[in-house]
N, C-alpha and C positions, 0 to 999 in steps of 0.2 A: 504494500500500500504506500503511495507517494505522499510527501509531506504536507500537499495541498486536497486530499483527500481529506487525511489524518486532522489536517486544522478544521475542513468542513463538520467532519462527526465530533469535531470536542465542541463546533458552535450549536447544529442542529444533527442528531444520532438518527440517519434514514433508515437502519435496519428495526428500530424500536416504533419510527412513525408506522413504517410499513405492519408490523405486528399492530401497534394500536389500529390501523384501519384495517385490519385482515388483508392488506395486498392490494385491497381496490385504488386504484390511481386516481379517481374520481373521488373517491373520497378523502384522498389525500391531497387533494387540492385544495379541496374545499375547505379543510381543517386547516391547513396553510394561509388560504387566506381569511378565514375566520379570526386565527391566532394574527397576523400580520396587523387585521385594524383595529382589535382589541389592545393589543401590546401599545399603540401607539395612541389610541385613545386614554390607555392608562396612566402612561407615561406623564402626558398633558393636563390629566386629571391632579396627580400627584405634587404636580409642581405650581397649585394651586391649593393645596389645601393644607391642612397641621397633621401634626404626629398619629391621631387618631384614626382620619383618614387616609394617610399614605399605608398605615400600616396594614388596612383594611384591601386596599388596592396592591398593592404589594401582594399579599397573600392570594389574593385576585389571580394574579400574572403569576406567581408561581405556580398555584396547579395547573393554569392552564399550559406552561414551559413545561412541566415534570411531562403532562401529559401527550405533547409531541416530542420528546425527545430536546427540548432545548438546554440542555443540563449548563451551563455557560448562564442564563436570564434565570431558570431558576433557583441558582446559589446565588445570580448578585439580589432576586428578588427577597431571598430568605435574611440575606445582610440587610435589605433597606428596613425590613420588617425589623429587625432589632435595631438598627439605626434611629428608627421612628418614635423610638423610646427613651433618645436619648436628647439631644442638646438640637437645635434648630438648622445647627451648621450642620454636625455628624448627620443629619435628617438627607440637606440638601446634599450634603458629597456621597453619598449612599445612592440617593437618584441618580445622581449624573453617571457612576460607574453603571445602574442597571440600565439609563439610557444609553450608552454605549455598546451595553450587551446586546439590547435590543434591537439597535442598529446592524450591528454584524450580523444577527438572526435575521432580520428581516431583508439586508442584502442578500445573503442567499438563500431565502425563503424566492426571494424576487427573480435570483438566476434560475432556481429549482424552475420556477412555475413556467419562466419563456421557454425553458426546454423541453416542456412539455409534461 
């Protein structure tokens, strides 16, 4: 496996999506791009509101990341959540790493989906 496979599966695990949707492509699309405007409406959500509700949203985006395979969004989303508990700043630098995750997930959420 090449280096640039190996970084794909540390951001999104395709053999784990592929078991959560039994192998259907179609549905693996579809849950791609479910997760894709969720994640980004989360995001946006988060960085409007306090510790109560990020931590709320946070938890949000991590099951929905455990659940395709985004192992990368749901450990930075499982840090925001303890983050959310803490001091306003640690709150905010907490977002910005799961916004980053989320970005790399959703760029190749986006390569995934042109390729069919």
């Amino acid at each position: 496996m090449d280096s640039a496979v190996k970084a794909d599966e540390a951001v999104l695990d395709r053999s784990h999506l592929a078991r959560m949707t039994l192998g259907n492509r179609n549905l693996e699309h579809e849950v791609l791009e479910l997760f894709d405007r969720q994640a980004e409406l989360l995001i946006g959500r988060m960085r409007k509101t306090d510790g109560p509700g990020v931590l709320a949203l946070a938890h949000a985006l991590k099951g929905s990341a455990a659940g395709i395979g985004a192992g990368q969004v749901a450990q930075a989303a499982e840090a925001t959540e303890r983050a959310a508990r803490g001091s306003a700043e640690e709150c905010a630098a907490a977002i910005d790493r799961l916004a980053e995750a989320v970005t790399q997930a959703r760029a190749l959420i986006a390569e995934w989906l042109r390729q069919g």
